[in-house]
C-alpha positions as CSV (number, residue, x, y, z in Angstrom):
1,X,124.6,-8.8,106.3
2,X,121.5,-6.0,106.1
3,X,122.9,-2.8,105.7
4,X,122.2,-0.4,108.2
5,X,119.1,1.5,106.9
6,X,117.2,-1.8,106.1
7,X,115.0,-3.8,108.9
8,X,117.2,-6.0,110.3
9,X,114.1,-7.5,112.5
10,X,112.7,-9.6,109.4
11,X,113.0,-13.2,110.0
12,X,115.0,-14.8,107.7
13,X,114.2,-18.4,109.0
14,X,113.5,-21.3,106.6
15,X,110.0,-23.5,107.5
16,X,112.4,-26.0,109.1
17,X,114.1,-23.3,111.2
18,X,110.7,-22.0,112.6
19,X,109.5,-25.1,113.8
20,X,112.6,-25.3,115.8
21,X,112.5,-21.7,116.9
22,X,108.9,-22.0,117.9
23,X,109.8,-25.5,120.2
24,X,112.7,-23.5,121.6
25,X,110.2,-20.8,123.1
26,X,107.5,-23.1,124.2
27,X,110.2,-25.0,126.2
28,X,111.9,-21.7,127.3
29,X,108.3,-20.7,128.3
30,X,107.6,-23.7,130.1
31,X,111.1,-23.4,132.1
32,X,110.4,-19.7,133.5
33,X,106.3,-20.9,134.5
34,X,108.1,-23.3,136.6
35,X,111.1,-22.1,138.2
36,X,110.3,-18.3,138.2
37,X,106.7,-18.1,138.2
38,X,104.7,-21.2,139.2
39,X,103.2,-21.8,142.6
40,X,106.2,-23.5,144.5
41,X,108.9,-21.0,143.0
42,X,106.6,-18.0,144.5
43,X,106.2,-19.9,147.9
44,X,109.7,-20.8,148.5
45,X,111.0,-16.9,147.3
46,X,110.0,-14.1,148.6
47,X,111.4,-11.9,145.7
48,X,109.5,-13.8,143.2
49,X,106.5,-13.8,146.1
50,X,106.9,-9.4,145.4
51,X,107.3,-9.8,141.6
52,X,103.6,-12.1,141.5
53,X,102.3,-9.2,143.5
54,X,103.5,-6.4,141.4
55,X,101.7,-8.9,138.2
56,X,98.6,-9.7,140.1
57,X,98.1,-7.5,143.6
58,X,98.9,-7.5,146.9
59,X,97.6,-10.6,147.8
60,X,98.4,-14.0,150.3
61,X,100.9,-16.5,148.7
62,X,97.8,-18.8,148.9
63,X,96.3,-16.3,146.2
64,X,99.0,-15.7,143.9
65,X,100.0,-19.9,143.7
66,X,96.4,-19.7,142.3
67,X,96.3,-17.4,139.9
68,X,99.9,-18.2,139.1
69,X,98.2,-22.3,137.7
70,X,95.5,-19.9,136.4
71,X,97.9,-18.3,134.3
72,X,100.1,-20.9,133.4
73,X,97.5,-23.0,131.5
74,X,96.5,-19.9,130.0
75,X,99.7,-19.1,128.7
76,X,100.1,-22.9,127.7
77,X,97.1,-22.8,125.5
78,X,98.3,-19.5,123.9
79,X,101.6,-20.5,123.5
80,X,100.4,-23.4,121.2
81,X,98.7,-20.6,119.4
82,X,101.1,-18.9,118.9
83,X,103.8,-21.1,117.6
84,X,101.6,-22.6,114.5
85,X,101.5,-18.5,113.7
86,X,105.5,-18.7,114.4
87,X,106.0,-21.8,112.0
88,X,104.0,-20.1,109.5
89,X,106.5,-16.7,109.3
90,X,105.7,-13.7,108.5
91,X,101.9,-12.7,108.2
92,X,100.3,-12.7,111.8
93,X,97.7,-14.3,113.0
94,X,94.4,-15.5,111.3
95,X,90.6,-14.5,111.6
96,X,90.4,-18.3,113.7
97,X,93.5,-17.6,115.6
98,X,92.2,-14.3,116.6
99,X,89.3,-15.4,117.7
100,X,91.0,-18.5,119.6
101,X,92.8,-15.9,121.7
102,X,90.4,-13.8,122.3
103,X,88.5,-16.1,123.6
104,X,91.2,-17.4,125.6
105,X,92.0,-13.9,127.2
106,X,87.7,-14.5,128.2
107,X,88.1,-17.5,130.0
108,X,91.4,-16.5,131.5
109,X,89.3,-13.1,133.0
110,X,86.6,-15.0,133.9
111,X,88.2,-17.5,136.1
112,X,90.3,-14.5,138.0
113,X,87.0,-13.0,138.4
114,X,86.0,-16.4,140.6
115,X,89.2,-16.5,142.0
116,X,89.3,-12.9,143.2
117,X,87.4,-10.3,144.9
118,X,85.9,-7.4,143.1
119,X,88.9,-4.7,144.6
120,X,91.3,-7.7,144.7
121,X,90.0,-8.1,140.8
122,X,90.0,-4.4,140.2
123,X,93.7,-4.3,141.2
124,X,94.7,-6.9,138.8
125,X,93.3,-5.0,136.3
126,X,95.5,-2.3,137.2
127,X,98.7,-3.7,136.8
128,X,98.6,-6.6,133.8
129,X,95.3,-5.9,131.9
130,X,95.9,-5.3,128.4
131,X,94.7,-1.3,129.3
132,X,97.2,-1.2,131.7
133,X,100.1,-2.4,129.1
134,X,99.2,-0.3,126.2
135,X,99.1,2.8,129.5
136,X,101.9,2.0,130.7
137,X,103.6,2.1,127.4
138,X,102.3,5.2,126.4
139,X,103.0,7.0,129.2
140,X,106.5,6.1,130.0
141,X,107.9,10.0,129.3
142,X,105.0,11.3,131.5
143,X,105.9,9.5,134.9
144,X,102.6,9.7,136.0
145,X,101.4,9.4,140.0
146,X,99.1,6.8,140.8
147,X,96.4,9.2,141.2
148,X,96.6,10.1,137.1
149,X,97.4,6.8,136.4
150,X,94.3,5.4,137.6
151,X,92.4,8.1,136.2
152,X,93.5,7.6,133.2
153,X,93.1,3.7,133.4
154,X,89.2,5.0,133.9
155,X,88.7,6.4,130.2
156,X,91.2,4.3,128.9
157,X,89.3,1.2,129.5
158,X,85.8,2.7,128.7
159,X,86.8,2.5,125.1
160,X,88.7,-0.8,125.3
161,X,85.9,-2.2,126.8
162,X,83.8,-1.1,123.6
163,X,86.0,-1.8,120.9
164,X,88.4,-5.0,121.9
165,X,91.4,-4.3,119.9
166,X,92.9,-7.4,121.5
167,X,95.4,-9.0,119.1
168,X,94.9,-6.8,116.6
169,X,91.8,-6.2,114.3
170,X,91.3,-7.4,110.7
171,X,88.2,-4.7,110.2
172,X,89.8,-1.7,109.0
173,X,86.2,0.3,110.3
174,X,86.9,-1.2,113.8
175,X,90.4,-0.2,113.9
176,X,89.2,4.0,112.8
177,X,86.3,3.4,115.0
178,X,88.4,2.7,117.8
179,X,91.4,5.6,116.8
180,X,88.0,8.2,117.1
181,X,86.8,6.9,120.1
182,X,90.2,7.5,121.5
183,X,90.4,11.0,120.1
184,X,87.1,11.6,121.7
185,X,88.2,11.1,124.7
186,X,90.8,13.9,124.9
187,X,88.8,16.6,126.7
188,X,88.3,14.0,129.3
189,X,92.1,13.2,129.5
190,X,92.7,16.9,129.8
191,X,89.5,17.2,132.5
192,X,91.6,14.8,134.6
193,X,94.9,15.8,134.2
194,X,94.6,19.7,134.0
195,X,96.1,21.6,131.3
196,X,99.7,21.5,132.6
197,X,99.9,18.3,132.8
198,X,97.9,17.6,129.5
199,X,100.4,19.6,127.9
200,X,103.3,17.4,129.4
């Protein structure tokens, strides 16, 4: 019953409600690791074979079952995570739960490492790093070759590799640190694109 100019994207759920909702999406989650992107699903289809490739590289089924258990216990243990910040409404996550995940995403990285060669590594990097998600939502309107795209996936990640903005940041100082760091980087961005395309 919001009218049309207020947010109608606030959860309105009662404690109760929450605990339901979050349930609902840790068995939803559960459901679409198993039939749709766990290790038998992506051997016995070879459209969900492509779509593991397109998340991880183009790689042997062999592979991609393994990183596909890799990231299913990942996602498990961040799922769990998540719904205690779900059941909790509105407010995101705490200083602990923050540091939980990120710690999380660091094991998760480090066992791909093992699993994977450097240039197999490299290209997952590419496609489902966090870099690569923030790129690829900022440069959606660009329609950028794979040349600029992995040029830019160069600077991008030099500064997300110094300031891990990973699930947000409480620290105001790391936030600005990171938005100059990022506005320092411009004459790069335009180095690698040219002007023209800068300007686009």
């Amino acid at each position: 019953d919001l009218p049309y100019w207020k947010n109608s994207f606030v959860s309105t759920l009662n404690p109760e409600q929450r605990v339901k909702e979050a349930e609902l999406m840790k068995q939803q989650s559960a459901f679409y690791g198993k039939y749709f992107a766990g290790p038998d699903a992506i051997a016995s289809d070879p459209e969900l074979a492509d779509q593991a490739r397109n998340r991880f590289g183009e790689l042997p089924v062999a592979k991609l079952q393994q990183l596909s258990v890799i990231q299913r216990d990942y996602d498990e243990l961040q799922q769990e995570i998540f719904a205690e910040m779900q059941k909790r409404g509105p407010g995101g996550f705490t200083a602990d739960e923050r540091k939980k995940l990120s710690l999380l995403q660091d094991e998760l990285q480090r066992d791909f490492q093992q699993a994977l060669t450097p240039e197999e590594y490299y290209e997952y990097q590419l496609r489902s790093s966090p870099t690569a998600q923030r790129l690829r939502s900022q440069l959606g309107l660009l329609k950028p070759t794979e040349a600029e795209y992995k040029a830019l996936f160069a600077l991008q990640s030099s500064v997300d590799e110094k300031y891990s903005m990973r699930f947000g940041s409480p620290d105001d100082t790391a936030r600005q640190a990171y938005a100059t760091a990022i506005k320092n980087l411009q004459p790069q961005i335009q180095a690698a694109l040219g002007p023209d395309r800068y300007a686009d």
